[in-house]
C-alpha positions as CSV (number, residue, x, y, z in Angstrom):
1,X,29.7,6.9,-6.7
2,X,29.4,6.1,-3.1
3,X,27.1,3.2,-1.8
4,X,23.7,5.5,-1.1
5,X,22.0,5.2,1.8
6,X,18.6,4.8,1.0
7,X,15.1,5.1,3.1
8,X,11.9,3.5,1.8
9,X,8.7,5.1,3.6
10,X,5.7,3.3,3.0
11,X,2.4,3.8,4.1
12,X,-0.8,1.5,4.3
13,X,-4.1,2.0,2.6
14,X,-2.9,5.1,0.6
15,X,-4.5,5.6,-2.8
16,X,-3.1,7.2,-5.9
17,X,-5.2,10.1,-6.0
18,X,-3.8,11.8,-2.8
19,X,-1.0,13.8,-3.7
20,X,-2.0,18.0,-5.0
21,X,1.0,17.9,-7.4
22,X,0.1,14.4,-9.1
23,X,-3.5,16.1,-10.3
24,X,-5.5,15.7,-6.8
25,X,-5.6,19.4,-6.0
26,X,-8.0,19.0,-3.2
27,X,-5.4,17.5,-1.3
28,X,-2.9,19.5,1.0
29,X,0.7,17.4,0.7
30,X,3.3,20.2,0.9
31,X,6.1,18.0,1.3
32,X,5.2,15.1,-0.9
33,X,4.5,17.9,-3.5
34,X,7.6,19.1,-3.5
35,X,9.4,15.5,-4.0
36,X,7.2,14.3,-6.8
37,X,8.6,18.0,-8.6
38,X,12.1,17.1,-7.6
39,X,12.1,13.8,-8.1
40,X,10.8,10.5,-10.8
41,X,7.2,9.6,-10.2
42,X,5.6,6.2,-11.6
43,X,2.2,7.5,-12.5
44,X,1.3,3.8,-13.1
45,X,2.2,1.3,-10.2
46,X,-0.1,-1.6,-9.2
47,X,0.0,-3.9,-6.6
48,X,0.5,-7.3,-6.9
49,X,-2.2,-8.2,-4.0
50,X,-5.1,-6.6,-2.9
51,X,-4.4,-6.7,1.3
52,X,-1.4,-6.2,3.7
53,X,0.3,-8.8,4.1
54,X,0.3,-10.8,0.5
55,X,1.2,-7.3,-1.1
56,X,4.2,-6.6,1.6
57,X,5.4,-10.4,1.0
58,X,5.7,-10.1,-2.6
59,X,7.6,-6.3,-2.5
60,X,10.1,-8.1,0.0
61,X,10.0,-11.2,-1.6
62,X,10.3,-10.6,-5.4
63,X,7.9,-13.2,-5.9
64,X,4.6,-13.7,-6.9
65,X,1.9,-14.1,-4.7
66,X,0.9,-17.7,-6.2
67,X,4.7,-18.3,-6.2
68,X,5.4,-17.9,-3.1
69,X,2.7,-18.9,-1.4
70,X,1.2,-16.0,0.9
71,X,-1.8,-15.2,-1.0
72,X,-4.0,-14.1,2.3
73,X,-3.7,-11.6,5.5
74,X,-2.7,-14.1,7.9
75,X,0.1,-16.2,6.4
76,X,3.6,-16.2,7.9
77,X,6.1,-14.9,6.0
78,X,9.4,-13.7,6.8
79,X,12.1,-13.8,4.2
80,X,13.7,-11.2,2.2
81,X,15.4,-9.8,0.1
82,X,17.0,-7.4,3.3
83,X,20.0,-9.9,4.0
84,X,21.8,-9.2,0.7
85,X,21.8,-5.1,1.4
86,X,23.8,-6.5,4.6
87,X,25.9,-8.6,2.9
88,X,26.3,-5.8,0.5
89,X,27.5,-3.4,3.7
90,X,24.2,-1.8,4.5
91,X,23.2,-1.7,7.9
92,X,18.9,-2.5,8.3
93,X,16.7,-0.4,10.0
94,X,12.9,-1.3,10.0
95,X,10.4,1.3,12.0
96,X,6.7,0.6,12.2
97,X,4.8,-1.6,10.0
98,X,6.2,-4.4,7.6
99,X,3.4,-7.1,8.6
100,X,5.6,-9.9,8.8
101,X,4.4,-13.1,10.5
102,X,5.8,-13.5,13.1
103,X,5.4,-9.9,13.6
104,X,9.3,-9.8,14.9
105,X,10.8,-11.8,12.8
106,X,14.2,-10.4,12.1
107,X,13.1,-10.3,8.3
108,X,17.0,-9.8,7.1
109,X,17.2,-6.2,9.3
110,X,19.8,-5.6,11.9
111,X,17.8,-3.8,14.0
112,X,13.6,-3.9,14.6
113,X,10.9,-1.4,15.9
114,X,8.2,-2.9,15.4
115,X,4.7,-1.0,15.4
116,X,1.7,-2.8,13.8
117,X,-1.7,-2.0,12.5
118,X,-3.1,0.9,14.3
119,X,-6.6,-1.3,16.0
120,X,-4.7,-4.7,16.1
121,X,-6.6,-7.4,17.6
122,X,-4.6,-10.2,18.8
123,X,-6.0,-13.1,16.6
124,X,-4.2,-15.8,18.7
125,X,-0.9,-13.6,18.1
126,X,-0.3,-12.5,21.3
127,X,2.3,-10.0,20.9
128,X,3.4,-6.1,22.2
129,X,5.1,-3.7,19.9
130,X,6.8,-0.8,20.6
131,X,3.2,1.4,20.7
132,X,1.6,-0.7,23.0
133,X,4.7,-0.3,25.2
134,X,4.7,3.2,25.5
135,X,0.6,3.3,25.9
136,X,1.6,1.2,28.8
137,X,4.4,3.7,30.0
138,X,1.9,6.5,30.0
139,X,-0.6,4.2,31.5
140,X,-2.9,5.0,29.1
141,X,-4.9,3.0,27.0
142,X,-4.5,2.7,23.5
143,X,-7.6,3.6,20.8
144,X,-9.0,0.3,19.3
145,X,-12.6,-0.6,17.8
146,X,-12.9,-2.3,21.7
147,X,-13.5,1.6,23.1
148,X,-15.0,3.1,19.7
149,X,-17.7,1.1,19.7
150,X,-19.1,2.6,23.0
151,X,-19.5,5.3,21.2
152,X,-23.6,5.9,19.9
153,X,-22.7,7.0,16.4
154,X,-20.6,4.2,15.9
155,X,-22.4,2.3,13.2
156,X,-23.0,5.2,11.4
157,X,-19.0,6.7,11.5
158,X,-17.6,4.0,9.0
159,X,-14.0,3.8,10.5
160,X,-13.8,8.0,11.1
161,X,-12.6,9.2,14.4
162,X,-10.5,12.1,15.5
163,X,-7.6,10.9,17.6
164,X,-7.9,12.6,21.4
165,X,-4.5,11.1,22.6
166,X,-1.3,12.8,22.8
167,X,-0.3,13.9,19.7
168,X,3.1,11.9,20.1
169,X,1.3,8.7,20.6
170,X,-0.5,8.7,17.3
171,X,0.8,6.0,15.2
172,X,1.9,7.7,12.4
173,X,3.5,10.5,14.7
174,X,5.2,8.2,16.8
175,X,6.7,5.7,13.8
176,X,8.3,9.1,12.7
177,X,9.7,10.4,15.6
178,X,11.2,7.2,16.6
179,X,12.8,7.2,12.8
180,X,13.7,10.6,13.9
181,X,15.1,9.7,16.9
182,X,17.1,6.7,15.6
183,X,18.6,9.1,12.4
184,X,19.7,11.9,15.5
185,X,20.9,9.2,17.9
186,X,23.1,6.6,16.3
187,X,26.2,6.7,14.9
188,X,25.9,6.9,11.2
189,X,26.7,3.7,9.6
190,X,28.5,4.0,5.8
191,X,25.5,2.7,4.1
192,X,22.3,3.1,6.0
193,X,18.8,1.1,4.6
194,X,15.8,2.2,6.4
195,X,12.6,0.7,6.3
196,X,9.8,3.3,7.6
197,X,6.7,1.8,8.0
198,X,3.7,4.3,8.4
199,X,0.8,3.0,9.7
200,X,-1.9,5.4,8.4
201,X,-3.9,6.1,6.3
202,X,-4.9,2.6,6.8
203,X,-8.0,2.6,9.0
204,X,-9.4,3.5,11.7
205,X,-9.6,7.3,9.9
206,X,-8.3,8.9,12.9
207,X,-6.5,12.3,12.7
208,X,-5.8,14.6,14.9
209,X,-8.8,17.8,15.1
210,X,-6.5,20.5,13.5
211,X,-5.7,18.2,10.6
212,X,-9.8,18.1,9.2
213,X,-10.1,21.5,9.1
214,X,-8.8,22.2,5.2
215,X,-11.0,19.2,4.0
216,X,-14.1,20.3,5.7
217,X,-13.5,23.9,4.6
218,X,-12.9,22.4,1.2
219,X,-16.4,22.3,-1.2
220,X,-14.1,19.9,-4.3
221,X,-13.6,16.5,-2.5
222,X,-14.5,13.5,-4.5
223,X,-17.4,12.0,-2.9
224,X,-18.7,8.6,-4.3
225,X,-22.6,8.1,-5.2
226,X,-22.9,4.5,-6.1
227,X,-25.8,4.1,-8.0
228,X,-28.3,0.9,-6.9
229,X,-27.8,-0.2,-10.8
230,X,-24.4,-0.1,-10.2
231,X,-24.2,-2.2,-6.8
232,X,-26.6,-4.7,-8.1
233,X,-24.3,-5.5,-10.9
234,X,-21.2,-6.5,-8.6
235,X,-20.3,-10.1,-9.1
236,X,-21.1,-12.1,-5.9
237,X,-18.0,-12.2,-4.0
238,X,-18.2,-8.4,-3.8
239,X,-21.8,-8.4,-2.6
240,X,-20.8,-10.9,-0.2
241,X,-18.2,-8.4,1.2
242,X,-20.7,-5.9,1.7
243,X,-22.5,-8.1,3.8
244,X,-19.8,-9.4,5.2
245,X,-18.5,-5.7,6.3
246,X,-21.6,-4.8,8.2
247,X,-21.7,-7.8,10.5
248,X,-17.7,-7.8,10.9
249,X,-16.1,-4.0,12.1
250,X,-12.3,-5.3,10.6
251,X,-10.1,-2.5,11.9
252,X,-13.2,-0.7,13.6
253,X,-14.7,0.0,10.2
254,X,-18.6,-1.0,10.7
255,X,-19.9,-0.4,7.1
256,X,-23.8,0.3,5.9
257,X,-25.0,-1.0,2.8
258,X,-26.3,2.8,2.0
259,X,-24.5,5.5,4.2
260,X,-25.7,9.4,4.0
261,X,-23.7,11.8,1.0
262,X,-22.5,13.4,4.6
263,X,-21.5,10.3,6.4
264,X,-19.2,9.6,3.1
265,X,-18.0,12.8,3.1
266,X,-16.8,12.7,6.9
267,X,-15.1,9.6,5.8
268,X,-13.5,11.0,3.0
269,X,-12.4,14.0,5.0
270,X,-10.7,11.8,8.0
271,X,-8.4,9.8,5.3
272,X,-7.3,12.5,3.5
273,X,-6.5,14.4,6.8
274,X,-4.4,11.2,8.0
275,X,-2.3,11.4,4.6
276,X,-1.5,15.3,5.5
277,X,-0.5,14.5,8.8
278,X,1.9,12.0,6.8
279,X,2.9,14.6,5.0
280,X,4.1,16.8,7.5
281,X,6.3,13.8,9.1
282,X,7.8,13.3,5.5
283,X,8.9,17.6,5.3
284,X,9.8,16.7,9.2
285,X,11.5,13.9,7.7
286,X,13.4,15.4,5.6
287,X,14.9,18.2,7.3
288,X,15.9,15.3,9.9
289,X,17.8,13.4,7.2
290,X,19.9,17.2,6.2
291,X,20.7,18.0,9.8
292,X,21.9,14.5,10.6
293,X,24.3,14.3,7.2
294,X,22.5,11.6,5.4
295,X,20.7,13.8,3.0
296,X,24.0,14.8,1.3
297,X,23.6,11.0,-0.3
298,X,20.3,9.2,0.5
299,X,17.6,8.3,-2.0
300,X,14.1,8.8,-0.5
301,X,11.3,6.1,-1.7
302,X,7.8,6.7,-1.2
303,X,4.9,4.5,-2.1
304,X,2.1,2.5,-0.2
305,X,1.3,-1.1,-0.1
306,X,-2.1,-0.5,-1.2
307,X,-5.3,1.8,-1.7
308,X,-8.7,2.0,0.0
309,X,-12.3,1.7,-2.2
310,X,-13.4,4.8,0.5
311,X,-17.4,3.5,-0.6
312,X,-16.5,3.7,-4.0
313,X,-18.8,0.9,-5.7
314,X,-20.4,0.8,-2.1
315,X,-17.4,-1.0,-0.8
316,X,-15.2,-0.8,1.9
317,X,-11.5,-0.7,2.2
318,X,-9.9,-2.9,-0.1
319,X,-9.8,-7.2,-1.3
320,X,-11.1,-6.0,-4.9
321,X,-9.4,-4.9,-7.8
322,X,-10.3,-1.3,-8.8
323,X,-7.9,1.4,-9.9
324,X,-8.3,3.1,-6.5
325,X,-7.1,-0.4,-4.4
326,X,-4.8,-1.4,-6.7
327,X,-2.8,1.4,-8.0
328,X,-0.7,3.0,-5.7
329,X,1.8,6.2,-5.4
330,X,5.4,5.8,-6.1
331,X,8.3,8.1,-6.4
332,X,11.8,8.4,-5.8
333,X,13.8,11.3,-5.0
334,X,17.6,11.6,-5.0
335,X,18.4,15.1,-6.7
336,X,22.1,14.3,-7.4
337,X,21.4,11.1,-8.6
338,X,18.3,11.2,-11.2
339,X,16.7,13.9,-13.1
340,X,13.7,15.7,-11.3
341,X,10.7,16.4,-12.3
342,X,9.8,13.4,-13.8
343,X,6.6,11.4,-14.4
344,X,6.6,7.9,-15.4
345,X,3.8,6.7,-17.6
346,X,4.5,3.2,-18.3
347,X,3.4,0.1,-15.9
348,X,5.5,-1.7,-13.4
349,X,4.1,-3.4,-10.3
350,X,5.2,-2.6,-6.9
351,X,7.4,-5.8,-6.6
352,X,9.7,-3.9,-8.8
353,X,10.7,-2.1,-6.3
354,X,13.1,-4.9,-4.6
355,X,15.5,-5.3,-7.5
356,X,15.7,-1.6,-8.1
357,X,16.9,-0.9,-4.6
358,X,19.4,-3.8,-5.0
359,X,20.7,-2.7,-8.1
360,X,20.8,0.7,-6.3
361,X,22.9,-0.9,-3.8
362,X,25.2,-2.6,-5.9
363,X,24.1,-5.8,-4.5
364,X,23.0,-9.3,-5.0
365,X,19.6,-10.8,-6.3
366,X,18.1,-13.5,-4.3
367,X,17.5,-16.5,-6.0
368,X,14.5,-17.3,-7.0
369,X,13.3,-13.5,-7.9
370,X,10.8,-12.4,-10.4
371,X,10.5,-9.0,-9.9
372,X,12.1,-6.3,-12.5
373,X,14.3,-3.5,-11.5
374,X,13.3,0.3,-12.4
375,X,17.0,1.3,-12.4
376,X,16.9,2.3,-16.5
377,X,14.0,4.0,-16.0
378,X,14.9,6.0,-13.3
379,X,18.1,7.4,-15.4
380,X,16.1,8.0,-18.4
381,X,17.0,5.2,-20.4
382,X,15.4,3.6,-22.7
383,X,12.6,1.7,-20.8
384,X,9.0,0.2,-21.6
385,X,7.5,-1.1,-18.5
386,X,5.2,-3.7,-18.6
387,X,2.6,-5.1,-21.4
388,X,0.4,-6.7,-18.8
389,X,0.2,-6.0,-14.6
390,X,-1.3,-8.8,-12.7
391,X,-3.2,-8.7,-8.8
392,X,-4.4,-11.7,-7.0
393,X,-5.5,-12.3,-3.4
394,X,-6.5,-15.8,-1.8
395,X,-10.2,-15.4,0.3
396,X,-9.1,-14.6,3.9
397,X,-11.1,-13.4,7.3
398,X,-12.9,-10.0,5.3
399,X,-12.7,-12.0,1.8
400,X,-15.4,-14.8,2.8
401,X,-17.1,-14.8,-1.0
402,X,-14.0,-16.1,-3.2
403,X,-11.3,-19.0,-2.9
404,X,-9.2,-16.4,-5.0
405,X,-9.5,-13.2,-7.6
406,X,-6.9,-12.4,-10.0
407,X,-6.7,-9.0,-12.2
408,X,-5.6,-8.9,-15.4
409,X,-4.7,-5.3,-17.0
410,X,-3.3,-3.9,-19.7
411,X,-3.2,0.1,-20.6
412,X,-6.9,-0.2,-21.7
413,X,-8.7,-3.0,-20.3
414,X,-8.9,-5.0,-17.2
415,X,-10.4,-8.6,-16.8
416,X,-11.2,-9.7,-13.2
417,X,-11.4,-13.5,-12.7
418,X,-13.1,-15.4,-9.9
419,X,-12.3,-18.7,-9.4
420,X,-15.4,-21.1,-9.6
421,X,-17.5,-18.3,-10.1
422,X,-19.3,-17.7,-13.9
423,X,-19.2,-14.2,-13.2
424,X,-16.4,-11.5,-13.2
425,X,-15.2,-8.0,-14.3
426,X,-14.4,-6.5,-17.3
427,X,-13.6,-2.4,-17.4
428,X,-13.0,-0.2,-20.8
429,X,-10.8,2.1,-18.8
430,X,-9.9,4.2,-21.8
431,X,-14.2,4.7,-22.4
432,X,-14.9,3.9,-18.0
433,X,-11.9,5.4,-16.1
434,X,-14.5,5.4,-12.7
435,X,-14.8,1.3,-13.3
436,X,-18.9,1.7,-13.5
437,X,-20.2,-0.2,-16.3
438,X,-19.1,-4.0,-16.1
439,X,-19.0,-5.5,-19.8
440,X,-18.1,-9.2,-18.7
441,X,-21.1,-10.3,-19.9
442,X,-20.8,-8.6,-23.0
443,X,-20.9,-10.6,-26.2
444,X,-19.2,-8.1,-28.1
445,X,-16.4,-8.2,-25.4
446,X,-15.9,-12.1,-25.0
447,X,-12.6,-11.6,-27.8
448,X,-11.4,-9.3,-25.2
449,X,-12.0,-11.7,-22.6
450,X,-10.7,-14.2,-24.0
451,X,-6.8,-12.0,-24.9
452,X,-6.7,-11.4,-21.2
453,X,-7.8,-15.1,-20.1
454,X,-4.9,-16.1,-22.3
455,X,-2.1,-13.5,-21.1
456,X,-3.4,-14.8,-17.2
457,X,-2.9,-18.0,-18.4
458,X,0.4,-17.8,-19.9
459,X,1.4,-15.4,-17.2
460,X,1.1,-18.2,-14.5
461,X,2.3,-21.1,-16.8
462,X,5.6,-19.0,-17.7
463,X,5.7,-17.9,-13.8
464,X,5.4,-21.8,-12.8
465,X,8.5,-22.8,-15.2
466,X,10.9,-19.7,-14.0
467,X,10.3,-20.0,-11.0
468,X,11.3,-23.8,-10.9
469,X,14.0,-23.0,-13.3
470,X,14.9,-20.5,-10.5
471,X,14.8,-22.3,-7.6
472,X,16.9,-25.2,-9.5
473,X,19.6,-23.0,-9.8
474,X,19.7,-21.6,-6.5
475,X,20.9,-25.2,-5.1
């Protein structure tokens, strides 16, 4: 067959729980409904860091985070595994968000539209994307936590807001018209790869009006009560974040230690109405990639970088390791390719995804690469993911209570150590699917402790040799 194009559209923040057709029936996702029936869903991704930027360099990278070094928001990063699609004849698109550092590097793409987090502060990184530019063109002034918190109920919104802008300047609408735009516009190459980065449902919560009223109408949504038992029993790090959250707004989320059943529910009801306002740009999408040709042979990838705790365990956003944060959607769609219909039960990690694409391209690993490709699975081969999926994250700016966490899971259990600390996290998923009742201090658990200590420990040592076997034969 022909070289496919292929177009990976990732979002940030999105949880696993978010799609109707994957189980989530509250939720109102049309159009990603109708890919996960047509196409092959991974019911069981996880992330290999908890935050942007860590998560994003190890999907690009192939590597682990402790491998390669960006184990924190904040590090620069750049490389890719991009440049061997163009060496393999693909021409590289990237719209919206990828969170490299510099946040133009060229990152392996031939061509860059770069539109960042939705309330970015400059942090020293002075820099104007292609949002800010047209804010600036309308001479209007673009919605950060810098206007929000004028507002009196500010303290008490938790990150939710309703976006009073035009509706074209929204991040998540704009990424995907300029997509749009770029698809309708240029000439089509022979093998297109195109990086869409959506910027929602990553926080501030900030929808349009008519996009909240099917979740206020709705009396199902899942609505976290953390009980006082169950916040005192977080190890330290995580109460520290709590803390930490209320004095610091990161991406004009100002959290409370105890918000109202209705002050969650408005929160709940803002994300979820970001991800359908996704959705309609992915059916918009869609019919943008038929009229335009590229449908005929294009492979359509969808998954997010990470989830969001949405006050589940009375935390905010994400830098922990429960199922909501660290296991993300994934799916792939390419009716004339793989078998629909489709869902995968096994584990890979998101990482995965690099080799699987390049296999997909016919084209060259980078060297070193750690990362596994999904391409057997995907054709229904014989396939049996992975024993063990691993998650670490370095303490950054909103991480201030660890030097570094790492999660350990298999299909029942997951250990969650801290470095330095005495105390951790250990979940009976199969017995505590909701992550409530930590048994770390458990004696009757300490065997089980002590299996996952051992797989994190030969996990690194065998990750340490390969990748200096790896890098040795890359010279």
């Amino acid at each position: 067959m022909t070289k496919p194009h292929i177009v990976l559209v990732m979002t940030d923040q999105q949880r696993f729980d978010t799609i109707a057709a994957t189980g989530h029936p509250y939720m109102n996702t049309p159009n990603l409904d109708r890919l996960v029936r047509e196409g092959v869903y991974f019911d069981h991704c996880f992330i290999n860091a908890p935050s942007c930027v860590p998560s994003r360099a190890a999907l690009f990278s192939g590597l682990y985070p402790h491998a390669s070094g960006v184990l924190r928001n904040g590090q620069a990063w750049q490389k890719t595994w991009v440049n061997k699609l163009a060496e393999a004849g693909y021409h590289c698109v990237n719209v919206g968000k990828m969170h490299t550092i510099p946040y133009d590097a060229k990152a392996g793409f031939h061509e860059r539209f770069v539109v960042e987090n939705k309330d970015r502060f400059f942090e020293g990184r002075w820099f104007a994307d292609e949002l800010d530019k047209a804010f600036a063109a309308h001479k209007l002034t673009k919605p950060s936590r810098a206007g929000y918190r004028s507002l009196p109920d500010y303290g008490d919104r938790l990150g939710a807001f309703t976006w009073e802008m035009p509706k074209s300047l929204h991040p998540d609408i704009f990424v995907a018209e300029t997509a749009m735009w770029w698809l309708r516009s240029r000439p089509r190459p022979e093998a297109l790869f195109m990086q869409i980065g959506l910027p929602g449902p990553h926080p501030p919560y900030d929808p349009l009006p008519e996009y909240l009223e099917h979740y206020l109408a709705r009396t199902d949504l899942p609505v976290p009560q953390p009980t006082q038992d169950e916040v005192d029993g977080l190890p330290a790090y995580l109460k520290e974040k709590r803390r930490h959250d209320t004095e610091v707004d990161h991406d004009a989320v100002s959290w409370k230690l105890a918000p109202t059943h209705e002050e969650m529910r408005r929160l709940r009801t803002h994300y979820y109405a970001n991800v359908t306002m996704i959705d309609e740009q992915i059916g918009r999408l869609l019919e943008t990639l038929e009229d335009t040709g590229y449908r005929e042979d294009c492979i359509l990838i969808f998954m997010s970088d990470h989830g969001d705790n949405l006050g589940e365990h009375g935390l905010s956003q994400k830098w922990s390791m429960y199922e909501p944060v660290t296991r993300v959607p994934l799916l792939f769609w390419a009716p004339k390719r793989f078998a629909g219909g489709r869902r995968i039960r096994e584990k890979c990690q998101l990482f995965d995804l690099g080799p699987t694409i390049l296999d997909l391209a016919a084209a060259q690993h980078p060297k070193p690469f750690q990362a596994r490709s999904l391409l057997a699975a995907l054709k229904g081969e014989n396939w049996t993911g992975r024993d063990f999926v691993y998650s670490e994250q370095a303490g950054d700016v909103a991480m201030t209570g660890a030097r570094l966490i790492t999660m350990v899971r298999d299909d029942r259990w997951k250990g969650v150590f801290i470095h330095g600390a005495k105390d951790g996290q250990l979940f009976d998923l199969a017995n505590d699917p909701a992550e409530q009742n930590n048994l770390w201090g458990a004696a009757e658990h300490q065997v089980v402790v002590s299996r996952l200590k051992e797989a994190f420990i030969d996990w690194r040592q065998d990750s340490l040799l390969e990748t200096m076997d790896l890098y040795a034969s890359s010279r």
